[in-house]
C-alpha positions in Angstrom: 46.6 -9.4 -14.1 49.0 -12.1 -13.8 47.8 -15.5 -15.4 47.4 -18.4 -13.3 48.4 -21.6 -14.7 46.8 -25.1 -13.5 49.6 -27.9 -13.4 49.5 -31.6 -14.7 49.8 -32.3 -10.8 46.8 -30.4 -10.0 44.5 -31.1 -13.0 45.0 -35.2 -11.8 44.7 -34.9 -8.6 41.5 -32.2 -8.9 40.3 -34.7 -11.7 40.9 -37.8 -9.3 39.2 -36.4 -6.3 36.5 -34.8 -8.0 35.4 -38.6 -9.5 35.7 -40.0 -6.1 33.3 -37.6 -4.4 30.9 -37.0 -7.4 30.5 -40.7 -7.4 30.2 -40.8 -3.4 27.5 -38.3 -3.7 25.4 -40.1 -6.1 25.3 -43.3 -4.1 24.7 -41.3 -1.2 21.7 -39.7 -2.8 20.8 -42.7 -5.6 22.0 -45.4 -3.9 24.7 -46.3 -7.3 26.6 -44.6 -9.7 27.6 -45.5 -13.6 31.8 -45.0 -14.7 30.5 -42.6 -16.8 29.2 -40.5 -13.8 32.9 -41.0 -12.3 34.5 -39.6 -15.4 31.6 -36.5 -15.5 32.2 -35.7 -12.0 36.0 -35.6 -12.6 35.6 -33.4 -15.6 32.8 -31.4 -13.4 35.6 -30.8 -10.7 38.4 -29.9 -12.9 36.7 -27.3 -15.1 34.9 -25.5 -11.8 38.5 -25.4 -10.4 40.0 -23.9 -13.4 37.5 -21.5 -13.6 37.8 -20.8 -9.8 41.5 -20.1 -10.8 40.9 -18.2 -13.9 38.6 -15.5 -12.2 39.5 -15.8 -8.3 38.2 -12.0 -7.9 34.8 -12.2 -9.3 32.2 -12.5 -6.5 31.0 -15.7 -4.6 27.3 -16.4 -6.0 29.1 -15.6 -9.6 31.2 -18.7 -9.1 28.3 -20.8 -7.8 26.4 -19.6 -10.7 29.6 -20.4 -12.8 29.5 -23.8 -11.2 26.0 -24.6 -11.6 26.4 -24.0 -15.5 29.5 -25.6 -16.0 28.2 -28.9 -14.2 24.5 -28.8 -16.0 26.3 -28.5 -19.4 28.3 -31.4 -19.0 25.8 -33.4 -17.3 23.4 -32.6 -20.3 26.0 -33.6 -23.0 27.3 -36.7 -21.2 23.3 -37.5 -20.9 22.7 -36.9 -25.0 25.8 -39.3 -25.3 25.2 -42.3 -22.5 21.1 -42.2 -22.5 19.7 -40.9 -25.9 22.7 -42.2 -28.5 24.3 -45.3 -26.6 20.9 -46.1 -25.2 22.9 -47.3 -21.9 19.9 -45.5 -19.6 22.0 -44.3 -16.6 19.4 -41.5 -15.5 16.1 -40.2 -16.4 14.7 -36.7 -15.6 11.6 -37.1 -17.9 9.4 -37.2 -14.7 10.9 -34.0 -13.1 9.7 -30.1 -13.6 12.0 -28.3 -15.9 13.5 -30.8 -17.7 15.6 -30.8 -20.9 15.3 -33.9 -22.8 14.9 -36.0 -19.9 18.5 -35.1 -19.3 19.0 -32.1 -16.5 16.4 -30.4 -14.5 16.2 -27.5 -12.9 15.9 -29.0 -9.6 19.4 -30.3 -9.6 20.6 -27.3 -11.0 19.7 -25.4 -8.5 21.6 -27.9 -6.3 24.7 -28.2 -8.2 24.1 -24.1 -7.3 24.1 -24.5 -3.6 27.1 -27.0 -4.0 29.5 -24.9 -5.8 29.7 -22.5 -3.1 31.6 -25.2 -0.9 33.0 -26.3 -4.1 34.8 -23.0 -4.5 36.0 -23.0 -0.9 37.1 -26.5 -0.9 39.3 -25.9 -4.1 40.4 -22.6 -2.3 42.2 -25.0 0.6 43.4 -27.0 -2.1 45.6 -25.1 -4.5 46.6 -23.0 -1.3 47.1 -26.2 1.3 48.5 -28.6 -1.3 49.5 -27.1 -4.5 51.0 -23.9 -2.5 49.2 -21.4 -4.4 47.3 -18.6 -2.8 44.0 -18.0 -3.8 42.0 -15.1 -3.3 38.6 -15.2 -2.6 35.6 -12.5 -3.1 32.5 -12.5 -0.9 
C-alpha cells in the first residue's frame, strides 16, 4: 500500500474551511460560536480528513464511526480545557442524557455520526477536485 501524504497546502486549507463551517454550524444551530470552537472545528476537519486519507479503503459507516470519535475526543478535551480549567463556560451538557462531565453527550455524537458521512464525501471532492488526488471510496 502506497502512503498517502497530506500537504502543508491541504492541511491549511482543510484547517481553514473546516473552522469556517464548524463555526457556521454552531450559529446555525446555537445561534453563536466561541474562537475556541473555530480552532476545534478546524482541528476536527483536519484530523477526519487525514484519517479519510490514511484508510480510504475501509468501509463508509467505519469512517463516520471514525469521525464521530475523532470529533467527540477533541470536543471533550477542548471542553476539560475552556469550561472546567479556564472557567471561560462556552457550553454545558450537564442537562443532556449521556453526558461526560457536562462536556459531550451522546446526543451530539451520534450527530457528529450522521455528519461524517457527508464529511467523508465532501473531503473526497476536495483532495480529488482541488488538491488533484484521487481518492477512493468504499461503500
Amino acid at each position: 500500500m502506497k502512503k498517502q501524504l497530506v500537504t502543508k497546502k491541504e492541511s491549511a486549507g482543510v484547517f481553514g474551511l473546516g473552522a469556517v463551517v464548524y463555526s457556521l454550524m454552531e450559529i446555525g444551530w446555537r445561534g453563536f460560536t466561541h474562537w475556541t470552537m473555530t480552532l476545534t472545528g478546524g482541528l476536527c476537519t483536519l484530523l477526519m480528513y487525514r484519517f479519510n486519507v490514511a484508510f480510504r479503503k475501509i468501509k463508509m459507516w467505519k469512517k463516520c464511526l471514525a469521525g464521530c470519535a475523532i470529533v467527540t475526543s477533541i470536543e471533550f478535551t477542548v471542553g476539560v480545557l475552556v469550561n472546567r480549567l479556564a472557567h471561560w463556560h462556552v457550553w454545558d451538557y450537564s442537562r443532556e442524557r449521556g453526558n461526560l462531565m457536562g462536556q459531550v453527550c451522546v446526543k451530539y455524537s451520534f450527530f457528529w455520526f450522521l455528519l461524517a458521512g457527508p464529511m467523508v464525501v465532501i473531503t473526497n471532492i476536495l483532495r480529488k477536485k482541488v488538491f488533484h488526488s484521487r481518492p477512493r471510496l468504499k461503500a
